[in-house]
mmJSON file of the N, C-alpha and C atoms, coordinates in Angstrom:
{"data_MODEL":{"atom_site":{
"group_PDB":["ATOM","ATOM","ATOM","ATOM","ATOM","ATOM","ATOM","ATOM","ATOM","ATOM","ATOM","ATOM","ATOM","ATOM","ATOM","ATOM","ATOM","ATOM","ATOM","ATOM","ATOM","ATOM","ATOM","ATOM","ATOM","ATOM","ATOM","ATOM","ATOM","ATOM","ATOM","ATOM","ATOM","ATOM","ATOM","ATOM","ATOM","ATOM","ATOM","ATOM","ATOM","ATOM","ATOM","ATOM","ATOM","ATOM","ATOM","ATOM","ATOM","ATOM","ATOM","ATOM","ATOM","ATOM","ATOM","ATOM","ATOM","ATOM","ATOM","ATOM","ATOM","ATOM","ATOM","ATOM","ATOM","ATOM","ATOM","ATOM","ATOM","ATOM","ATOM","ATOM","ATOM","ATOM","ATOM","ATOM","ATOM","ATOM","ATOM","ATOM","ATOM","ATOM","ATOM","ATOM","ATOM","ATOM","ATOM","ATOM","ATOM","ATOM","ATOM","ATOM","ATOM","ATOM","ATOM","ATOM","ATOM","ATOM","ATOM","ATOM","ATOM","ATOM","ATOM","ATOM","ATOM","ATOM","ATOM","ATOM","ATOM","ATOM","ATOM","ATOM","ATOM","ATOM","ATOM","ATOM","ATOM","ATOM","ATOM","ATOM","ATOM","ATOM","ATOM","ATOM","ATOM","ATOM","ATOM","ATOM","ATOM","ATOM","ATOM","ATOM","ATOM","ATOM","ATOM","ATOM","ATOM","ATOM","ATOM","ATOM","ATOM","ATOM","ATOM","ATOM","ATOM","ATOM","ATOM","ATOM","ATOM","ATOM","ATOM","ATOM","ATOM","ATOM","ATOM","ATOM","ATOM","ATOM","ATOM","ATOM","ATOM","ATOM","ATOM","ATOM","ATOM","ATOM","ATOM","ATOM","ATOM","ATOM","ATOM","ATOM","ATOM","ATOM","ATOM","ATOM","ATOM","ATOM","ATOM","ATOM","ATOM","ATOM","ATOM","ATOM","ATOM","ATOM","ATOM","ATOM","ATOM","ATOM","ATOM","ATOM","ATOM","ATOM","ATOM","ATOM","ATOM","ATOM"],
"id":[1,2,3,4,5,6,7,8,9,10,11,12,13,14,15,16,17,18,19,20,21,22,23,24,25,26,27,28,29,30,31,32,33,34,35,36,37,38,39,40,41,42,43,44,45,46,47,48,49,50,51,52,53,54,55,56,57,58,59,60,61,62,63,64,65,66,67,68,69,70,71,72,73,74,75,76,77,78,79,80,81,82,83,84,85,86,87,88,89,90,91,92,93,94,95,96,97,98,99,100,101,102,103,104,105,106,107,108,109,110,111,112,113,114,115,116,117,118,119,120,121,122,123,124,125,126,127,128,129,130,131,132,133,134,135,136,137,138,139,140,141,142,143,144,145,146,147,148,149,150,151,152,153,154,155,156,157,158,159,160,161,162,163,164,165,166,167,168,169,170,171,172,173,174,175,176,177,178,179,180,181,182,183,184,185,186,187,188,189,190,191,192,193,194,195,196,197,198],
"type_symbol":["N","C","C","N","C","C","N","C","C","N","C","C","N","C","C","N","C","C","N","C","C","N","C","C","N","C","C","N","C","C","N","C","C","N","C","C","N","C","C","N","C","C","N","C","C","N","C","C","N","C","C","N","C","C","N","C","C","N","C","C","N","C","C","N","C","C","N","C","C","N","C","C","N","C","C","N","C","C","N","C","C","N","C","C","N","C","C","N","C","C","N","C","C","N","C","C","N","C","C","N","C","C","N","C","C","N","C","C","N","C","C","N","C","C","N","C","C","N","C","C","N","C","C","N","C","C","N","C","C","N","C","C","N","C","C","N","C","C","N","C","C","N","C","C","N","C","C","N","C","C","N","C","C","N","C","C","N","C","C","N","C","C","N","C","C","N","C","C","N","C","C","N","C","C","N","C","C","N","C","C","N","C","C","N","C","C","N","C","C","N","C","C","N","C","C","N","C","C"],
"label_atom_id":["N","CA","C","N","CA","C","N","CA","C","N","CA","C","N","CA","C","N","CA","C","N","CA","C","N","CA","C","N","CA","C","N","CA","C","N","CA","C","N","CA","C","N","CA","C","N","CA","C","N","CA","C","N","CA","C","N","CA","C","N","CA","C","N","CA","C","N","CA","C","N","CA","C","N","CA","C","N","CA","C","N","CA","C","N","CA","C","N","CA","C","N","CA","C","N","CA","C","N","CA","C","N","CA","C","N","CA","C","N","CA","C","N","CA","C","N","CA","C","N","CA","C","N","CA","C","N","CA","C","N","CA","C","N","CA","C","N","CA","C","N","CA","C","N","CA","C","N","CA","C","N","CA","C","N","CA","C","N","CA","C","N","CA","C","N","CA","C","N","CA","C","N","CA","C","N","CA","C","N","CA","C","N","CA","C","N","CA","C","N","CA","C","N","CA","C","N","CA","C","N","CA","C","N","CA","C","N","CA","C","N","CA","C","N","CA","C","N","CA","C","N","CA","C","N","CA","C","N","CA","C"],
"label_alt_id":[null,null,null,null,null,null,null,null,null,null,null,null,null,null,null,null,null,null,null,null,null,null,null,null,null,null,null,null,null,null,null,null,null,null,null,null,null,null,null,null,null,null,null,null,null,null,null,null,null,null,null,null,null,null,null,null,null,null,null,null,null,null,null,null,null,null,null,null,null,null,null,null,null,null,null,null,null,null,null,null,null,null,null,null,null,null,null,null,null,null,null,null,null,null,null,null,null,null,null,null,null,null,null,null,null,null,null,null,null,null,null,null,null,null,null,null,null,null,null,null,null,null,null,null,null,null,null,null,null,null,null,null,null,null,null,null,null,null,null,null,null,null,null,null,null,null,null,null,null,null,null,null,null,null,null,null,null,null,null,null,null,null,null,null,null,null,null,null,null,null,null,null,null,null,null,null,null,null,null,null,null,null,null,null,null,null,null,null,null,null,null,null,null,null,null,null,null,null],
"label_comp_id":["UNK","UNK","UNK","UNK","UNK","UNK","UNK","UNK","UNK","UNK","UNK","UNK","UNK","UNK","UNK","UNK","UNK","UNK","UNK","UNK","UNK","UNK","UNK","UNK","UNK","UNK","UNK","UNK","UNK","UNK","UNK","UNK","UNK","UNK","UNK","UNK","UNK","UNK","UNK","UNK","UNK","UNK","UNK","UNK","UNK","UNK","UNK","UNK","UNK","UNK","UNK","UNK","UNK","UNK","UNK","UNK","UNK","UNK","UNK","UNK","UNK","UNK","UNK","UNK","UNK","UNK","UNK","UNK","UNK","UNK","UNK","UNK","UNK","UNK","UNK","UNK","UNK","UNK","UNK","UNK","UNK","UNK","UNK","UNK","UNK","UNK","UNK","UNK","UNK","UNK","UNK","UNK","UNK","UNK","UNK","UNK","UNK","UNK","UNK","UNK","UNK","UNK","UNK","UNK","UNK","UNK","UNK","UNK","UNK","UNK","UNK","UNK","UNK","UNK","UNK","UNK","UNK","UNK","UNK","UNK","UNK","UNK","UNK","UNK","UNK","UNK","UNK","UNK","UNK","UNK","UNK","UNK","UNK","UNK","UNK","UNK","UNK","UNK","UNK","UNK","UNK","UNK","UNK","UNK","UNK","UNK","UNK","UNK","UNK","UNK","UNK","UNK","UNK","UNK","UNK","UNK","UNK","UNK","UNK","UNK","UNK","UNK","UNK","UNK","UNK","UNK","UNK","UNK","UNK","UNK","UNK","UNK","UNK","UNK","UNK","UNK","UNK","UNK","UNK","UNK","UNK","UNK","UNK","UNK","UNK","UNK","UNK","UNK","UNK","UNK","UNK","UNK","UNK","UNK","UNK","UNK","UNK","UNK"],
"label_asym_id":["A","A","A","A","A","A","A","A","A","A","A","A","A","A","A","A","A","A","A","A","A","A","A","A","A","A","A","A","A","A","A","A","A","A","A","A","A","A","A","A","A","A","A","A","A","A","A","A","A","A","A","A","A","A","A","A","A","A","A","A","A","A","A","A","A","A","A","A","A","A","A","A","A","A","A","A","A","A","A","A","A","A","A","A","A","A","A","A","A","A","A","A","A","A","A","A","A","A","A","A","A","A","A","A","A","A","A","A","A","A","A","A","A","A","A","A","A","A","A","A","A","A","A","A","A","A","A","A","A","A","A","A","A","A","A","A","A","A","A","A","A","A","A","A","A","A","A","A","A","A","A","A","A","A","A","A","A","A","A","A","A","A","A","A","A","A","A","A","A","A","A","A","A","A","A","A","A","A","A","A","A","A","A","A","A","A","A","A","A","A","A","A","A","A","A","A","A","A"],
"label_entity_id":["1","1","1","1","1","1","1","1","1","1","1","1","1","1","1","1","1","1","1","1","1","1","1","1","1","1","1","1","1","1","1","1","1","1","1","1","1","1","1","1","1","1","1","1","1","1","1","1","1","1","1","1","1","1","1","1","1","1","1","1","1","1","1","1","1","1","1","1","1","1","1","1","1","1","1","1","1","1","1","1","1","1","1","1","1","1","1","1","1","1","1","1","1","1","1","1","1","1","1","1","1","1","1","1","1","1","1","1","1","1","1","1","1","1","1","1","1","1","1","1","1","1","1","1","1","1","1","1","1","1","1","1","1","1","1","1","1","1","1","1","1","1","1","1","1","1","1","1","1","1","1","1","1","1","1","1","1","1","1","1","1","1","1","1","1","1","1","1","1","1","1","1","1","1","1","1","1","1","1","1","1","1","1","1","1","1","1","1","1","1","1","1","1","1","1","1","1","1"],
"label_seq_id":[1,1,1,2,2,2,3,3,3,4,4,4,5,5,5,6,6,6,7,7,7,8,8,8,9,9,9,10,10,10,11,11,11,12,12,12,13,13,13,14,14,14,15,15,15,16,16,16,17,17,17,18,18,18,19,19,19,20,20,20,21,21,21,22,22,22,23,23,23,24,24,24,25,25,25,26,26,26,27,27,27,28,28,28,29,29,29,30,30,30,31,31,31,32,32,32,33,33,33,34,34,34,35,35,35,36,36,36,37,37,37,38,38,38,39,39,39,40,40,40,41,41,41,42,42,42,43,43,43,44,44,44,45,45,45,46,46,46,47,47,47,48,48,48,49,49,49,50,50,50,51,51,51,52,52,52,53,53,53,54,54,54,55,55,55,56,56,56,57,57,57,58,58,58,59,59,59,60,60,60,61,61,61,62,62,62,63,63,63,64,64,64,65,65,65,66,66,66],
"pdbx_PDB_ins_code":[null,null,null,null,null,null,null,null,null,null,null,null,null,null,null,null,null,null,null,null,null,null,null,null,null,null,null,null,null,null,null,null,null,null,null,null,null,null,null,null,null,null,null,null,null,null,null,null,null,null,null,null,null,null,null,null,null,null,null,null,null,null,null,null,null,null,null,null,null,null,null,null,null,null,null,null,null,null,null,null,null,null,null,null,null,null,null,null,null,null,null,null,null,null,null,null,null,null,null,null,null,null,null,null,null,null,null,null,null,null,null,null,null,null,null,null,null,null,null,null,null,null,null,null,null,null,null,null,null,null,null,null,null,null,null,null,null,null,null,null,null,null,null,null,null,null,null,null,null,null,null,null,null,null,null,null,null,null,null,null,null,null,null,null,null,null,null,null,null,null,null,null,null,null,null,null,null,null,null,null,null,null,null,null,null,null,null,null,null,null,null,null,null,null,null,null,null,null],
"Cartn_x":[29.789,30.087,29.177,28.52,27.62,28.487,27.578,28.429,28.704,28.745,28.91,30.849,30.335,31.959,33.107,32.685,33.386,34.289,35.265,36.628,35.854,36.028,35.173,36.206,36.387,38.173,37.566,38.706,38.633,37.898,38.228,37.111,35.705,35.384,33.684,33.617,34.192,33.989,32.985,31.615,31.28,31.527,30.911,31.664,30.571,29.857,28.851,28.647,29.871,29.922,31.146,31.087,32.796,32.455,33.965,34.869,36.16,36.45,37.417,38.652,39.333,40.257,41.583,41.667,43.018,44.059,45.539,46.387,47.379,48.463,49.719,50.665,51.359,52.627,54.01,54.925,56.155,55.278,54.712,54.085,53.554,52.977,51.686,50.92,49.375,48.371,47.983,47.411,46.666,45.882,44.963,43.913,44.28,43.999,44.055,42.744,43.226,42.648,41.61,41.453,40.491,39.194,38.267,37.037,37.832,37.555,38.039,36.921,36.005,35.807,36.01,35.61,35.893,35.416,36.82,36.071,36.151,36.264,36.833,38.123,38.674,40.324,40.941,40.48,41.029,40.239,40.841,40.136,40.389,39.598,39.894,39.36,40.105,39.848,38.383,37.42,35.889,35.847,36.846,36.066,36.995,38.387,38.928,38.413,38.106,38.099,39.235,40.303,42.104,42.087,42.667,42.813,43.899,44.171,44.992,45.39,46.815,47.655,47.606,46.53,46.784,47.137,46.685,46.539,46.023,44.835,44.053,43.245,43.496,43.522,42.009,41.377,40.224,39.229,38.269,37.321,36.174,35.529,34.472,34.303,32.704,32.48,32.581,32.805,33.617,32.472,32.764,32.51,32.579,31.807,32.241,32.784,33.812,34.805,33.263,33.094,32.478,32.768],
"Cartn_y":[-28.633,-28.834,-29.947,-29.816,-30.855,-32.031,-33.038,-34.539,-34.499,-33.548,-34.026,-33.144,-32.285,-31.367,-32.157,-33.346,-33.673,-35.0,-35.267,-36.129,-37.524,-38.574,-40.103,-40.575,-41.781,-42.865,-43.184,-43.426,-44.253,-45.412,-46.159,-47.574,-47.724,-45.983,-45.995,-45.476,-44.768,-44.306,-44.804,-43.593,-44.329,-44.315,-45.096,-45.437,-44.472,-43.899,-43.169,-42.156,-41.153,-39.635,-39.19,-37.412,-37.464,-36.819,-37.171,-37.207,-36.14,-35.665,-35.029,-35.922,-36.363,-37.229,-36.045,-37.267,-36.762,-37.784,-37.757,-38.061,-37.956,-38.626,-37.949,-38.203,-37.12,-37.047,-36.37,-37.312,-36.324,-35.953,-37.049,-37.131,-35.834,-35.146,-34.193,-34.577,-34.298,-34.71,-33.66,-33.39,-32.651,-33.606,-32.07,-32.886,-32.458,-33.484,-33.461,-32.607,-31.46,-30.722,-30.791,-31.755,-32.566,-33.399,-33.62,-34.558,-36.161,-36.597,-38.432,-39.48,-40.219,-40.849,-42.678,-43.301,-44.664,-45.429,-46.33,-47.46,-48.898,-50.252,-50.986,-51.153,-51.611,-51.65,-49.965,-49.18,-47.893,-47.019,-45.84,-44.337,-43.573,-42.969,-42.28,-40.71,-39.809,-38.545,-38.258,-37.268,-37.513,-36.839,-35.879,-34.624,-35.999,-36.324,-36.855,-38.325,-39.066,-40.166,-41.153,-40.376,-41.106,-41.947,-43.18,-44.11,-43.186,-42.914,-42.135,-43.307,-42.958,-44.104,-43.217,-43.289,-42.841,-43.908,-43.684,-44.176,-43.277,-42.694,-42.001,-42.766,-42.1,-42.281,-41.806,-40.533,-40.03,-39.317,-38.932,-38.785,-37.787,-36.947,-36.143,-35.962,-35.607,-35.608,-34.056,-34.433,-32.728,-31.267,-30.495,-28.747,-28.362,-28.179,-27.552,-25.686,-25.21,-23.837,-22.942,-21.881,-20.69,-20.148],
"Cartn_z":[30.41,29.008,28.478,27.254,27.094,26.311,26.292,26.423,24.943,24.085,22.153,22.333,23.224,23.135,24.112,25.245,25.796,25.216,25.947,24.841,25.769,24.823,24.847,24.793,25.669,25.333,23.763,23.304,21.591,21.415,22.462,22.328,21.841,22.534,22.085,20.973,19.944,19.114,18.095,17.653,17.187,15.314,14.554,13.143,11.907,12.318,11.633,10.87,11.532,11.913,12.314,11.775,11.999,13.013,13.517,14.935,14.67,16.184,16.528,17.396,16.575,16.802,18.039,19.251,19.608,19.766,19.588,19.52,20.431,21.122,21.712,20.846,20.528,19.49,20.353,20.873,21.636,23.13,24.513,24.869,25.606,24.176,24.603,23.742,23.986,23.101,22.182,21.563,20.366,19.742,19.25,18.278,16.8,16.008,14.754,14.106,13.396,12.928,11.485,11.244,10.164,10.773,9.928,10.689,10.333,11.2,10.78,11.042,10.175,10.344,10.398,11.98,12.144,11.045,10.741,9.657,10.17,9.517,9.641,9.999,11.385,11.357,10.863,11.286,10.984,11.103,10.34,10.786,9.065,8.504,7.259,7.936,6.834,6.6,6.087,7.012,6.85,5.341,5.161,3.767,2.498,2.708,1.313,1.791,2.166,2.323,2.075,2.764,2.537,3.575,2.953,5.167,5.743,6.868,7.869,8.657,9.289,10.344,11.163,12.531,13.506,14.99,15.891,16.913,17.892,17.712,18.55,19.964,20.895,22.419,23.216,22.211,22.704,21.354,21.322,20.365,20.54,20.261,20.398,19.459,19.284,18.083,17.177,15.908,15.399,15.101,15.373,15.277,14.273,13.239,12.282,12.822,12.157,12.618,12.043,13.142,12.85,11.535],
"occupancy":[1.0,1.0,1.0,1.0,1.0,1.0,1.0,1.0,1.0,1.0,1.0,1.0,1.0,1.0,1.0,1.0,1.0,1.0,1.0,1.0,1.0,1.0,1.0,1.0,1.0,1.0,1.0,1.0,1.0,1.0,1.0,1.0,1.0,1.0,1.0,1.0,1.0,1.0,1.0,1.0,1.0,1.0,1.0,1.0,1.0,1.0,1.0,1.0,1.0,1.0,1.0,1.0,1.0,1.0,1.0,1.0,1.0,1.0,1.0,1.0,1.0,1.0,1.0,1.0,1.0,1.0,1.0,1.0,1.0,1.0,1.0,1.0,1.0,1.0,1.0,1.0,1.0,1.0,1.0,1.0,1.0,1.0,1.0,1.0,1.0,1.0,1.0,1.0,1.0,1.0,1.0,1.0,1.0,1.0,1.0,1.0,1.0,1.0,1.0,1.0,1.0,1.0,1.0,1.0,1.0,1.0,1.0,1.0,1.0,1.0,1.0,1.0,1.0,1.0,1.0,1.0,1.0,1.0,1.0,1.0,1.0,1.0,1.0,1.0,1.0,1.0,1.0,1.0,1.0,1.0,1.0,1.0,1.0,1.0,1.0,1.0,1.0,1.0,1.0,1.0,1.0,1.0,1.0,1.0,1.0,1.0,1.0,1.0,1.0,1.0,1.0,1.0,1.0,1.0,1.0,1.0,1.0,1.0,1.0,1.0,1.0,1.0,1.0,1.0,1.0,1.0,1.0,1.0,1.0,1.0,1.0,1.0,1.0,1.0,1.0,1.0,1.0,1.0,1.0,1.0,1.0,1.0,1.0,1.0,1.0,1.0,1.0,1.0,1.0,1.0,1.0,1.0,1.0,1.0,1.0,1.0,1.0,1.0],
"B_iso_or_equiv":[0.0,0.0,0.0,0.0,0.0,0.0,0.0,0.0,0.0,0.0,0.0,0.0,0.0,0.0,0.0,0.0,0.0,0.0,0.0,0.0,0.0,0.0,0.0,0.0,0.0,0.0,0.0,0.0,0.0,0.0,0.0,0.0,0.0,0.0,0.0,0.0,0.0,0.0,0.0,0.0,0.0,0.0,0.0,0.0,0.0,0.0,0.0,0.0,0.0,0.0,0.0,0.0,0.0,0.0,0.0,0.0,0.0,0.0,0.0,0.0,0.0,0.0,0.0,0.0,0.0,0.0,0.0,0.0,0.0,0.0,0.0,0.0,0.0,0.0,0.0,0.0,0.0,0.0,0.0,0.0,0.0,0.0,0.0,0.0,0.0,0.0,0.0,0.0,0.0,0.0,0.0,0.0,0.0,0.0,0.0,0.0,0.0,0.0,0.0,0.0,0.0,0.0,0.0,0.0,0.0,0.0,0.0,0.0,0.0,0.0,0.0,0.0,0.0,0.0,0.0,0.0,0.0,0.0,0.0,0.0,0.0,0.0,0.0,0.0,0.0,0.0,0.0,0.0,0.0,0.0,0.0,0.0,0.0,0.0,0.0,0.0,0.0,0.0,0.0,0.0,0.0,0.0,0.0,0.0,0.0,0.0,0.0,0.0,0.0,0.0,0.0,0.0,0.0,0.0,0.0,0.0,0.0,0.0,0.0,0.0,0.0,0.0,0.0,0.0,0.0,0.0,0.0,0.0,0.0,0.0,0.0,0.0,0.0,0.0,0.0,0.0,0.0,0.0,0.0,0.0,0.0,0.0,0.0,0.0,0.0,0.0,0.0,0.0,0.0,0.0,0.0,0.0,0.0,0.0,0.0,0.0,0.0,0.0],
"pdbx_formal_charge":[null,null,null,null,null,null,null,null,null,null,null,null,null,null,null,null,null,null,null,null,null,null,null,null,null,null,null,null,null,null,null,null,null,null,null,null,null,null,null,null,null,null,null,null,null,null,null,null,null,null,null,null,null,null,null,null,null,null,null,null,null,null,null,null,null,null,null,null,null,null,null,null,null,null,null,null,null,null,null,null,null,null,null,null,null,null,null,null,null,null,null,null,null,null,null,null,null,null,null,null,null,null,null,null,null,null,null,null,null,null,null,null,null,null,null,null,null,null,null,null,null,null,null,null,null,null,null,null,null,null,null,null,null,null,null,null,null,null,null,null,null,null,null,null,null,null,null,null,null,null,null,null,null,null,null,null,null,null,null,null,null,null,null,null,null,null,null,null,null,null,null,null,null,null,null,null,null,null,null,null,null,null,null,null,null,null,null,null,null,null,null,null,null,null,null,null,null,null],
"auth_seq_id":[1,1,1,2,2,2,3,3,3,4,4,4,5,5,5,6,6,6,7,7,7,8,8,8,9,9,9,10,10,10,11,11,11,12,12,12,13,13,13,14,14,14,15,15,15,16,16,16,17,17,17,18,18,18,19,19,19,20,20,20,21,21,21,22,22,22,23,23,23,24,24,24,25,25,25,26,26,26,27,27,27,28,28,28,29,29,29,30,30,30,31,31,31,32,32,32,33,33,33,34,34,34,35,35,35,36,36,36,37,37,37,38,38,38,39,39,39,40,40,40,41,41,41,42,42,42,43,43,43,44,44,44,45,45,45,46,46,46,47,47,47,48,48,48,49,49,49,50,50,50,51,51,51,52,52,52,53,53,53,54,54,54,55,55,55,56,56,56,57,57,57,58,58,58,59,59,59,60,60,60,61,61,61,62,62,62,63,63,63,64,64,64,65,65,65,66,66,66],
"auth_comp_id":["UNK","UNK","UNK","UNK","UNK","UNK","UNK","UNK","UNK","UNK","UNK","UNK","UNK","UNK","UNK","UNK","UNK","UNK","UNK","UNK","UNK","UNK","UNK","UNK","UNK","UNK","UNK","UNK","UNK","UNK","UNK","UNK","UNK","UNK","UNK","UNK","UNK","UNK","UNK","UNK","UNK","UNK","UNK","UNK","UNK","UNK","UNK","UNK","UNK","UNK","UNK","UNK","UNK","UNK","UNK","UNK","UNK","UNK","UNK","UNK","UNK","UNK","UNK","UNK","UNK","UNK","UNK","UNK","UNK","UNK","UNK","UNK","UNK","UNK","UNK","UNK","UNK","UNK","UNK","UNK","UNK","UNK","UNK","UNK","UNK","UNK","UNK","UNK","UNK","UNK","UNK","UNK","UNK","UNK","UNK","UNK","UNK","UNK","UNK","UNK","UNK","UNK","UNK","UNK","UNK","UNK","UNK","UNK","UNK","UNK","UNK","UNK","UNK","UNK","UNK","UNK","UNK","UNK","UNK","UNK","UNK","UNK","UNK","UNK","UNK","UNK","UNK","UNK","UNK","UNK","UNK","UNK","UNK","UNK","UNK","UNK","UNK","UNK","UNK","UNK","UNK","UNK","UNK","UNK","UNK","UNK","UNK","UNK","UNK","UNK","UNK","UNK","UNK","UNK","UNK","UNK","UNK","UNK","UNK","UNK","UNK","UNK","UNK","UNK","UNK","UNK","UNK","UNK","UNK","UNK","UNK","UNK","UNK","UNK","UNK","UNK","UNK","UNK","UNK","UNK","UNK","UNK","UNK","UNK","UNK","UNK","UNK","UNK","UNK","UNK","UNK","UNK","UNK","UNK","UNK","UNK","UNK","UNK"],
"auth_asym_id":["A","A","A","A","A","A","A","A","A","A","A","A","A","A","A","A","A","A","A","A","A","A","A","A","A","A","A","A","A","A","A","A","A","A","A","A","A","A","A","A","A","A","A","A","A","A","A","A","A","A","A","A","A","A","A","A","A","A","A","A","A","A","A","A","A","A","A","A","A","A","A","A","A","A","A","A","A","A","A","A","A","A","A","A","A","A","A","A","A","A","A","A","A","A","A","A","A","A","A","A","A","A","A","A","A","A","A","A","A","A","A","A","A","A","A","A","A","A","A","A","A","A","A","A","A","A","A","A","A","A","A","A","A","A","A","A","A","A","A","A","A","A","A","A","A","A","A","A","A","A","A","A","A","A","A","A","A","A","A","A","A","A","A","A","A","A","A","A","A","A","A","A","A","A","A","A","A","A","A","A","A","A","A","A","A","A","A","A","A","A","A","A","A","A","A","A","A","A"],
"auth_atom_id":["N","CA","C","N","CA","C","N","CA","C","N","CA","C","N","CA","C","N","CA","C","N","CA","C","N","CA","C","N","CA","C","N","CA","C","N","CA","C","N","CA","C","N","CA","C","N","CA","C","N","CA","C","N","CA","C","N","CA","C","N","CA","C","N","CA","C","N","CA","C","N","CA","C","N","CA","C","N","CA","C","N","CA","C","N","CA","C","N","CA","C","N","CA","C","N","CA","C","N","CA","C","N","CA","C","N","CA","C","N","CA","C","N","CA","C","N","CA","C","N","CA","C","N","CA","C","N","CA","C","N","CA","C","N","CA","C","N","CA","C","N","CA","C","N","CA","C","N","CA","C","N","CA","C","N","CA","C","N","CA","C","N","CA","C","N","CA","C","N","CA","C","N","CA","C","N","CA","C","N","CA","C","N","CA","C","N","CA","C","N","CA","C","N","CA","C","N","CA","C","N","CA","C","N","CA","C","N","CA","C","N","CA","C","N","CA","C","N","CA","C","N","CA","C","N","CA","C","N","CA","C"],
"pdbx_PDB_model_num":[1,1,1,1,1,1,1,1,1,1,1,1,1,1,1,1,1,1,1,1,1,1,1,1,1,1,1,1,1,1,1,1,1,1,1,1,1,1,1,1,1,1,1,1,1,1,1,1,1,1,1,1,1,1,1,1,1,1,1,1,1,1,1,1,1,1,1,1,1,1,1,1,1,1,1,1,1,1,1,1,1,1,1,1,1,1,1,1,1,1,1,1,1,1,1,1,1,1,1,1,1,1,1,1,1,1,1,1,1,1,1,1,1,1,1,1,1,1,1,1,1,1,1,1,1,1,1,1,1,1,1,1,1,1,1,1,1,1,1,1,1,1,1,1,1,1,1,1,1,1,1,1,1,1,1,1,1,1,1,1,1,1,1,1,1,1,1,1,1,1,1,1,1,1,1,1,1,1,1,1,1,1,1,1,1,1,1,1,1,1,1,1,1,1,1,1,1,1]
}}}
C-alpha cells in the first residue's frame, strides 16, 4: 500500500492539506467522512472551513471519491 493511503499517528499530521481523519467513537474507530484540515490548536472542515471538535488518533491523507 503506498505511504499517502496508509493511516499516520495524529502527531504527524501535516497542517497544509486535507486529511482523512480517524476517530474512535464507542471504542471502534472510523473515519470521518469529510476532508479536515490541521489548524492551530485544532482541526476544521477542509470544503466549509467550520472548526470541528474532534480528537483524532490517526490521519492519511484524503482521496477524493471516484
Amino acid at each position: 500500500m503506498p505511504i499517502e493511503q496508509q493511516w499516520q499517528n495524529v502527531d504527524s499530521a501535516p497542517g497544509d492539506c486535507d486529511l482523512e481523519l480517524a476517530v474512535i467513537e464507542g471504542a471502534m474507530p472510523h473515519a470521518l467522512v469529510f476532508p479536515c484540515q490541521r489548524i492551530s490548536g485544532g482541526w476544521i472542515h477542509a470544503e466549509t472551513k467550520a472548526v470541528i471538535r474532534v480528537d483524532p488518533t490517526h490521519w492519511r491523507f484524503w482521496r477524493k471519491p471516484d
